[in-house]
C-alpha positions as CSV (number, residue, x, y, z in Angstrom):
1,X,1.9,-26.8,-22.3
2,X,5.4,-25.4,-23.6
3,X,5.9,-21.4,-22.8
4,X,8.4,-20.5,-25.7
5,X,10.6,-18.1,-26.5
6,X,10.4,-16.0,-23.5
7,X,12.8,-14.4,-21.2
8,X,12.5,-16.6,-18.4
9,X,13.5,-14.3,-14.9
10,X,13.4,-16.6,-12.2
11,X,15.4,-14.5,-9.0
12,X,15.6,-18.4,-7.1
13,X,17.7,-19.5,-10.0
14,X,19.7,-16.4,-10.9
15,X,18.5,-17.2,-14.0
16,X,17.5,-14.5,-17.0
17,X,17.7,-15.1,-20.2
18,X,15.4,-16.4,-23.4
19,X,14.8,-20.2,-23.2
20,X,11.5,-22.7,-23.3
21,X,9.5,-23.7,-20.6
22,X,7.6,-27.0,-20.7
23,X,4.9,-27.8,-17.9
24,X,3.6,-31.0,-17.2
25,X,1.1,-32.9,-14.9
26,X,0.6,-29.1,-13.4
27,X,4.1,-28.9,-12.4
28,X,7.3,-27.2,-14.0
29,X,8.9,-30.2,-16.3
30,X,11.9,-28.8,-18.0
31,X,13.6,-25.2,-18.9
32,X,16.0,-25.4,-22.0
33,X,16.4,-23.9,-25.4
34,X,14.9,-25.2,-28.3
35,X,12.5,-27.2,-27.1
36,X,10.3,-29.1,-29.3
37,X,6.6,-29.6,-28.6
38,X,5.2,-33.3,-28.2
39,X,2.2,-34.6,-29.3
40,X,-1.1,-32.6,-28.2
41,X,1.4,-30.4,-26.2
42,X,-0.4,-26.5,-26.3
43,X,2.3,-24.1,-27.8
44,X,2.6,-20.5,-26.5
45,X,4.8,-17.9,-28.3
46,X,5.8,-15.6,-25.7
47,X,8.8,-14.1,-27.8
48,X,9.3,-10.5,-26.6
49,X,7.6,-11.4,-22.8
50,X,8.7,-11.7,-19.6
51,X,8.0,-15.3,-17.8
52,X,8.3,-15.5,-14.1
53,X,7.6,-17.5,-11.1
54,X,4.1,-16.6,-9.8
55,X,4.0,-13.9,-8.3
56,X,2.5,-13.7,-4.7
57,X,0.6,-11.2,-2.5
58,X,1.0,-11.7,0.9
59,X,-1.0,-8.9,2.3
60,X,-4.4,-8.6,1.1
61,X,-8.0,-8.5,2.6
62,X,-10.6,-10.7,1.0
63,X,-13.7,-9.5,3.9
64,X,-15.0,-13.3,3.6
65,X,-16.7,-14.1,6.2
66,X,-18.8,-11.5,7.0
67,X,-18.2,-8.4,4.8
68,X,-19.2,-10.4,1.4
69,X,-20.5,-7.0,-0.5
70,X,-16.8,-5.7,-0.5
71,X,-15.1,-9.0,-1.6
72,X,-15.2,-12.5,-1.4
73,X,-12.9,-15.2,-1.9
74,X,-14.0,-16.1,-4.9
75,X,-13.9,-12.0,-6.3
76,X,-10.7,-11.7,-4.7
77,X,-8.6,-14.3,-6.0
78,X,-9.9,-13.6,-9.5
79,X,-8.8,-9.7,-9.0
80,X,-6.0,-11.6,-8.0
81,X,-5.4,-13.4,-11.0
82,X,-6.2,-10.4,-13.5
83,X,-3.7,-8.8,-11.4
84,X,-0.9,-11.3,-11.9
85,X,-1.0,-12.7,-9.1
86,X,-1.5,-16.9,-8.2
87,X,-1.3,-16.5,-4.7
88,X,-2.5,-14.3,-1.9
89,X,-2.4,-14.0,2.1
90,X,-5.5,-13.2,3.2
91,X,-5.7,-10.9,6.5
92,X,-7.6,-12.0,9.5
93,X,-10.1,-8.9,10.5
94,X,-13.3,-10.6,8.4
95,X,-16.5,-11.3,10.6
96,X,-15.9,-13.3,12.8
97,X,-12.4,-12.7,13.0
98,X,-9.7,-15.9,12.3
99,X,-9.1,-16.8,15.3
100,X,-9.7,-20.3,15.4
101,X,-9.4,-23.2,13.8
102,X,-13.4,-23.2,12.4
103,X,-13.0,-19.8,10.1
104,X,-9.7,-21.1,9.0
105,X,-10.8,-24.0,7.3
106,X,-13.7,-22.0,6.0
107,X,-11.7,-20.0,4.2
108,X,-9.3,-23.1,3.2
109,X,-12.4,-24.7,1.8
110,X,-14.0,-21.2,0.2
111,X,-10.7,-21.0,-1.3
112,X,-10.7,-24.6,-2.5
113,X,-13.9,-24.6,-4.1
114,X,-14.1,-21.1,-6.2
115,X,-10.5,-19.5,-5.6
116,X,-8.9,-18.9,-8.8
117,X,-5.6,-18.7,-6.9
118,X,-3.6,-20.2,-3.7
119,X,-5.2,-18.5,-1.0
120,X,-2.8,-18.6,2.4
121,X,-4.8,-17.6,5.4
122,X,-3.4,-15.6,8.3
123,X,-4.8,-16.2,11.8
124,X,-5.3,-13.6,14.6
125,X,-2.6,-13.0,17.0
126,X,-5.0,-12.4,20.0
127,X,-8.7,-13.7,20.5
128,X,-11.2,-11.4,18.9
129,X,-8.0,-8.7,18.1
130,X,-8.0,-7.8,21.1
131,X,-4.9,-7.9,23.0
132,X,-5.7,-9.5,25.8
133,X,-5.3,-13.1,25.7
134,X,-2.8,-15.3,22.3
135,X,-5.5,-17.1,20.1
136,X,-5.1,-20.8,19.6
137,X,-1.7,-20.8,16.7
138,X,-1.1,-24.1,17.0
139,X,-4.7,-25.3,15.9
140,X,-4.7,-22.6,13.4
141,X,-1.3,-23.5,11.7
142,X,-2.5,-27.3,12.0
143,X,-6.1,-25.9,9.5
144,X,-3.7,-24.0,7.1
145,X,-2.6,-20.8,8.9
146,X,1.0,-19.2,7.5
147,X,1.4,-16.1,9.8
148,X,-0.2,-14.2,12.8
149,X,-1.8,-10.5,12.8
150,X,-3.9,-8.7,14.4
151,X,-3.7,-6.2,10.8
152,X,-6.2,-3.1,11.2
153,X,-5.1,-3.3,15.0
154,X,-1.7,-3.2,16.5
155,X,-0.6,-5.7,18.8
156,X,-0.9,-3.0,21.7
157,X,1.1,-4.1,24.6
158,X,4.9,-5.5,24.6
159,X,4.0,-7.9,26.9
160,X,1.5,-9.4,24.2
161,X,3.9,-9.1,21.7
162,X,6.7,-11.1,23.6
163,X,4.2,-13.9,23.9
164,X,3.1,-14.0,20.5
165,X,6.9,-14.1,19.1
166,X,7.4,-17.0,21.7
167,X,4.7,-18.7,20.4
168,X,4.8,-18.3,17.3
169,X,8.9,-19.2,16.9
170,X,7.9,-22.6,17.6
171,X,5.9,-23.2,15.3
172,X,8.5,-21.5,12.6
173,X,5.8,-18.8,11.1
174,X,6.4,-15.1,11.3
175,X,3.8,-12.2,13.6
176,X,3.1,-9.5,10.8
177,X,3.3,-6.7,12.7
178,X,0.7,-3.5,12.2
179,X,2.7,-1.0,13.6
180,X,0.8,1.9,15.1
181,X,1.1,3.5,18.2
182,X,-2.6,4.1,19.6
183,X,-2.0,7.1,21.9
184,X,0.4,8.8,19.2
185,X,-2.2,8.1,17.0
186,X,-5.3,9.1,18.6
187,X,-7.8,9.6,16.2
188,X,-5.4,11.2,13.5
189,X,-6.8,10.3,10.0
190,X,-3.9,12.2,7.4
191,X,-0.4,12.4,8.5
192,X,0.3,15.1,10.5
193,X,2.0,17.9,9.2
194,X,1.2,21.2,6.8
195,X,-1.7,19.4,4.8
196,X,-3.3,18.6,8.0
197,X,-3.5,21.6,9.0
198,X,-4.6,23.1,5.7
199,X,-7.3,20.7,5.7
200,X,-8.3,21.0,9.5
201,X,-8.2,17.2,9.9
202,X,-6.6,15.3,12.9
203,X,-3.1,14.5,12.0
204,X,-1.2,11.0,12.8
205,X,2.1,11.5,13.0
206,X,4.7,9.5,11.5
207,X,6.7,8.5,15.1
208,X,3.5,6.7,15.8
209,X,4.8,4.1,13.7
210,X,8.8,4.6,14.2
211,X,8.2,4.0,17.9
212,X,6.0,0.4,17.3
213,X,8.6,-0.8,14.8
214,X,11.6,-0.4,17.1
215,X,9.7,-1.9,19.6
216,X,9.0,-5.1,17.9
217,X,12.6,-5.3,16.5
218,X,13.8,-5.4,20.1
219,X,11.4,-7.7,20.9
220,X,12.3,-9.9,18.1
221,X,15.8,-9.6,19.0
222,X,15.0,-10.7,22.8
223,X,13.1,-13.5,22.4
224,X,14.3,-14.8,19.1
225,X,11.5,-14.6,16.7
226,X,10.4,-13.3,13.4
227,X,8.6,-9.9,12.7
228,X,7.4,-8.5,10.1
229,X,6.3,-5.0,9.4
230,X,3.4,-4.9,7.5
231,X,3.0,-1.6,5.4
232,X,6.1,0.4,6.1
233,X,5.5,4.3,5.3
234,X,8.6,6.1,7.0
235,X,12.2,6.4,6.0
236,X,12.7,6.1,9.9
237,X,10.9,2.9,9.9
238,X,13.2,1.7,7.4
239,X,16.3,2.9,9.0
240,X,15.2,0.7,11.8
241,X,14.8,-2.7,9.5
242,X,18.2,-2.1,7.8
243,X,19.7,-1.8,11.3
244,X,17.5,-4.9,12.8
245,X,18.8,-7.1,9.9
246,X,22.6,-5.8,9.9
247,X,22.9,-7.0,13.9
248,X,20.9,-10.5,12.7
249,X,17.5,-9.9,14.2
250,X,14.8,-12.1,12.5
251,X,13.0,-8.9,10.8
252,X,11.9,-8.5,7.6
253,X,9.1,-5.8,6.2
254,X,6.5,-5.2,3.2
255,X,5.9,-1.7,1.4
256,X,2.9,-1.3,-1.0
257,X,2.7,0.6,-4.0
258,X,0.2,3.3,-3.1
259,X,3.4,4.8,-0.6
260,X,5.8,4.1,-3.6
261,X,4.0,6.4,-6.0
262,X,1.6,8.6,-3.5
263,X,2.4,11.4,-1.0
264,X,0.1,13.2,1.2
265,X,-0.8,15.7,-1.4
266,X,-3.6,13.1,-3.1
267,X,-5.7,13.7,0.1
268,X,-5.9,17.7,-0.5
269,X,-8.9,17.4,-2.4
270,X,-10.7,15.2,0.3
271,X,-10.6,12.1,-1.8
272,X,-11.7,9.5,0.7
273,X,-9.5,6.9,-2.2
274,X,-6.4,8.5,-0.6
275,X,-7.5,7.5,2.8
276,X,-4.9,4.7,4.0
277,X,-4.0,3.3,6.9
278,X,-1.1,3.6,7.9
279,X,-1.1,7.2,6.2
280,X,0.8,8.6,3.2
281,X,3.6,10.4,4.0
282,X,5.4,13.5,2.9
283,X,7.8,13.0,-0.5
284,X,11.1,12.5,1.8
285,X,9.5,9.4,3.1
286,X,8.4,8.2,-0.2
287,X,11.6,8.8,-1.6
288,X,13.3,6.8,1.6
289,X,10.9,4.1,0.9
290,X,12.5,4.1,-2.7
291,X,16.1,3.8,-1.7
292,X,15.4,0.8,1.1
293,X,13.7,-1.3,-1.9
294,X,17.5,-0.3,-4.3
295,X,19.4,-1.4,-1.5
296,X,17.6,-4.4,-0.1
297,X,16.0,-3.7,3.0
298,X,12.5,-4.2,1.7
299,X,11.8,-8.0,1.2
300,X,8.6,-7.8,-0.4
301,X,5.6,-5.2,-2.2
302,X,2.1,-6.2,-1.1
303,X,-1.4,-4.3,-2.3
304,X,-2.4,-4.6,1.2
305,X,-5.8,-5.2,-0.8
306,X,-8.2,-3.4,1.2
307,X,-11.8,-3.1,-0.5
308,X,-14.9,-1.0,0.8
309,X,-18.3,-0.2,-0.8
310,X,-18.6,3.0,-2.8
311,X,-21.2,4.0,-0.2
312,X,-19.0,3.5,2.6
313,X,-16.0,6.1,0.9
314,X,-19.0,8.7,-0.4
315,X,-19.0,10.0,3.1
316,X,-17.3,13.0,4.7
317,X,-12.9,12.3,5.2
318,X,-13.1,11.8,8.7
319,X,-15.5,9.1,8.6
320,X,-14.8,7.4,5.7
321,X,-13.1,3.9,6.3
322,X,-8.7,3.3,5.3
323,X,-7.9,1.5,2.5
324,X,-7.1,1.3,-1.1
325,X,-7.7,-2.0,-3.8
326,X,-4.4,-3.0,-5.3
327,X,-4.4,-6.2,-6.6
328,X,-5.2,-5.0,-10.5
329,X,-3.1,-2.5,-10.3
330,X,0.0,-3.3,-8.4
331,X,2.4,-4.6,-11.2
332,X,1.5,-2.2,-13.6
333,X,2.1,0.4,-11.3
334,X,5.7,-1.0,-10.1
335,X,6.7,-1.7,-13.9
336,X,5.6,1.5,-15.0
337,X,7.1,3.3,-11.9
338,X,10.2,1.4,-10.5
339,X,11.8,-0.5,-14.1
340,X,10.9,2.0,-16.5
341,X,11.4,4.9,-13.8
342,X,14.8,3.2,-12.9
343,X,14.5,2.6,-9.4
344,X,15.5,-1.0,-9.4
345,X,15.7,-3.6,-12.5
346,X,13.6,-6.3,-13.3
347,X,15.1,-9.6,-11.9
348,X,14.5,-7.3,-7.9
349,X,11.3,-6.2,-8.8
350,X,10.8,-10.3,-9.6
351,X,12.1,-11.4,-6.4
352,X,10.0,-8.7,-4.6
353,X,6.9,-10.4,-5.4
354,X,8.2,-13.9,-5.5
355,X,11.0,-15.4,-3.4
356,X,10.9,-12.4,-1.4
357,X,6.9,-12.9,0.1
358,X,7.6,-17.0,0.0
359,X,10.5,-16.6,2.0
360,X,8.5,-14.3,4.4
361,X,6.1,-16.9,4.9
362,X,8.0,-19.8,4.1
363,X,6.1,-21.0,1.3
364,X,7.5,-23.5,-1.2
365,X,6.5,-21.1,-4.0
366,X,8.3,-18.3,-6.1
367,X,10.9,-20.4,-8.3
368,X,10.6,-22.0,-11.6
369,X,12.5,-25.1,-10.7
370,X,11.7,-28.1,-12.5
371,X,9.3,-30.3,-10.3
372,X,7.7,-27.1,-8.5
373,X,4.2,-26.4,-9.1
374,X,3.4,-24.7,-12.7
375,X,2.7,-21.2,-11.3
376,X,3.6,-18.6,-13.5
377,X,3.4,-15.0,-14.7
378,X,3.6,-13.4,-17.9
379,X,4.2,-9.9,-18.4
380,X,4.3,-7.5,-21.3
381,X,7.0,-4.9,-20.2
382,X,5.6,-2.4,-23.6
383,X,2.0,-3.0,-23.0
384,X,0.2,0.4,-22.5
385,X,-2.7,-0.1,-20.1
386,X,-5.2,2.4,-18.3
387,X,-7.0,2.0,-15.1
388,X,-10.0,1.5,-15.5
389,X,-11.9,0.6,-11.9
390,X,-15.2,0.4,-14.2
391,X,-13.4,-3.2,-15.3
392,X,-11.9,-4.4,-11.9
393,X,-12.7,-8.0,-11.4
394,X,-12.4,-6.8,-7.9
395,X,-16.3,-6.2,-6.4
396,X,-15.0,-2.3,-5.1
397,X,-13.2,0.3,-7.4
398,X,-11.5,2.5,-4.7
399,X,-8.7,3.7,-5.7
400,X,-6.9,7.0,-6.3
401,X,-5.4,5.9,-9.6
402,X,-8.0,6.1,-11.7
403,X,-7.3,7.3,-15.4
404,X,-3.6,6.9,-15.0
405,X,-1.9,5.4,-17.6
406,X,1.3,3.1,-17.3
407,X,3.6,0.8,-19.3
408,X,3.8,-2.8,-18.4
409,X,1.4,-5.3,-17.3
410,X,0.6,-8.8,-16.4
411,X,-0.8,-10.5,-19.3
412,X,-1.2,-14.3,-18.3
413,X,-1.7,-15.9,-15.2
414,X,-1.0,-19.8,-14.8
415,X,-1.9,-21.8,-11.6
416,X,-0.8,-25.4,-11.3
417,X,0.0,-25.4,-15.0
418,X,-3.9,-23.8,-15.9
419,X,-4.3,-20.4,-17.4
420,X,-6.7,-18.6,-15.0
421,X,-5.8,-14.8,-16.7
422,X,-5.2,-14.4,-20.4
423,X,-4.5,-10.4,-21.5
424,X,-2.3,-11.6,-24.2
């Protein structure tokens, strides 16, 4: 296949400019200009579109095993794929959780036989998420694990959080860290503050994050291994990060787009879509948020991909379950909201989904080097697109952005030198 005529942004390179792309044997063969097409070689024209490495998700939840009506592997990684996405990390909280070697390889192999995309699984930091005693790394990393969580849960006591940075140092992989102090916490469902109290629902109050995260980056910083914060919502939070990584602690974070673009006015109608975990935030945090992804704090944007049931949400606020899809609407949200809006240029918001998650995770992935694998993404920075849940390739539709419309979008999606997505 030869890509040509696109401008090629590949953050690993420093490269950005128009040139060809050739792929051979599923793997990137040569980047030039002028290239000329060889015998039974597929041309695309992609004059006026963007070509980047592939991007990757590495927070998502695909609910296989056990919770197969909301998502699977196989529904997942083909949201994934319509999403611009050829790679996702799939959190451990399924049913049974992963955390052992057996549901590992299950997913490996689910992921192997009907994933549309790389699928990198993340293994439980302790047995059954709870606390008490480190599940078996080792033998997970051995089946395919990349990272340690115990996401939907905090890791709740410092003394199990020392262990699992021990553990995991030597076996080089990083513990994504859910940061939410229970107690603090304690029921709260909407951050806590004026809208709370408007709505008469339990607030959860930002410091119940702030306190977690500085925890964890002095843990880091004791015992030498690598945290990162999973969904940060507070400007505090990030505060914290830039500080960790100016003294050289091993901590890097995630943001998703929902607290880019959303504040804690969406929930005043009750809409159980705006129901996230950790919750939105007033604007000043959304706004902080903004100026830690401008000045490089933030190392990567994740969905964190959370799908229920429509049943499950149609329920009263308090008892609905967190979490918001994300996968088919991520990039069109960030292009729309963060390079047209001006907030950072293209070649970040590239990195942010490529070498930024890869380097996370320490993934060979997110660069278009000749002789790494053909994974690629297209997108069409003019392309006007709506969201419409109706078409998700996703198996849930809950999300609080519904209707909006934005400019730019993913329009192909190539894995191992195969188009999976084609929007074009």
């Amino acid at each position: 296949m030869l890509l040509k005529g696109g401008r090629i942004v590949d953050p690993a390179s420093g490269r950005d400019g128009i040139a060809d792309l050739r792929i051979a044997a599923g793997k990137i063969a040569e980047i030039g200009e002028d290239l000329k097409a060889k015998d039974k070689e597929e041309v695309l024209d992609l004059a006026g579109k963007v070509v980047c490495p592939g991007f990757l998700d590495m927070h998502v939840h695909l609910r296989e095993p056990g919770q197969e009506w909301k998502e699977t592997v196989e529904s997942g990684t083909r949201a994934a794929a319509a999403g611009g996405f050829t790679g996702v990390a799939c959190m451990p909280n399924t049913h049974p959780v992963n955390d052992n070697r057996s549901v590992t390889e299950l997913i490996v192999a689910q992921a192997r036989l009907r994933g549309a995309v790389a699928v990198h699984p993340i293994g439980c930091v302790s047995k059954g998420q709870e606390g008490k005693e480190l599940a078996e790394m080792g033998d997970m990393v051995d089946a395919g694990a990349v990272a340690f969580s115990d996401d939907g849960k905090p890791v709740a006591t410092a003394q199990m959080m020392r262990r699992a940075l021990e553990y995991s140092k030597i076996f080089g992989v990083p513990i994504i860290d859910h940061c939410e102090e229970p107690t603090l916490v304690d029921g709260g469902v909407i951050h806590e503050g004026p809208v709370s109290l408007r709505m008469g629902l339990k607030g959860w109050p930002g410091v119940a994050e702030d306190v977690m995260v500085m925890r964890d980056i002095l843990l880091a910083e004791y015992t030498g291994g690598h945290v990162h914060i999973a969904h940060m919502s507070t400007g505090r939070s990030a505060l914290f990060v830039r500080e960790g990584k100016k003294r050289g602690i091993k901590v890097t974070c995630e943001v998703t787009p929902h607290h880019l673009f959303l504040t804690q006015e969406a929930v005043a109608g009750y809409d159980t879509d705006a129901k996230m975990n950790p919750p939105l935030r007033p604007d000043q945090d959304r706004m902080a948020l903004l100026e830690a992804l401008a000045n490089g704090t933030v190392d990567a944007i994740a969905t964190d991909h959370a799908p229920h049931h429509a049943d499950e949400k149609c329920v009263e606020f308090s008892m609905a379950p967190f979490g918001i899809v994300g996968l088919e609407t991520a990039v069109s949200l960030c292009l729309d909201g963060l390079v047209h809006g001006n907030v950072i240029p293209l070649p970040r918001l590239v990195a942010l989904f490529t070498t930024g998650p890869a380097g996370v995770l320490h993934l060979d992935k997110g660069t278009l080097a000749p002789g790494k694998d053909a994974d690629i993404t297209v997108l069409d920075l003019d392309r006007e697109v709506t969201v419409e849940a109706s078409q998700f390739k996703s198996k849930s539709h809950n999300t609080p952005f519904k209707g909006l419309k934005l400019k730019g979008a993913p329009i192909l999606t190539v894995v191992g030198g195969k188009v999976i997505h084609d929007a074009r």
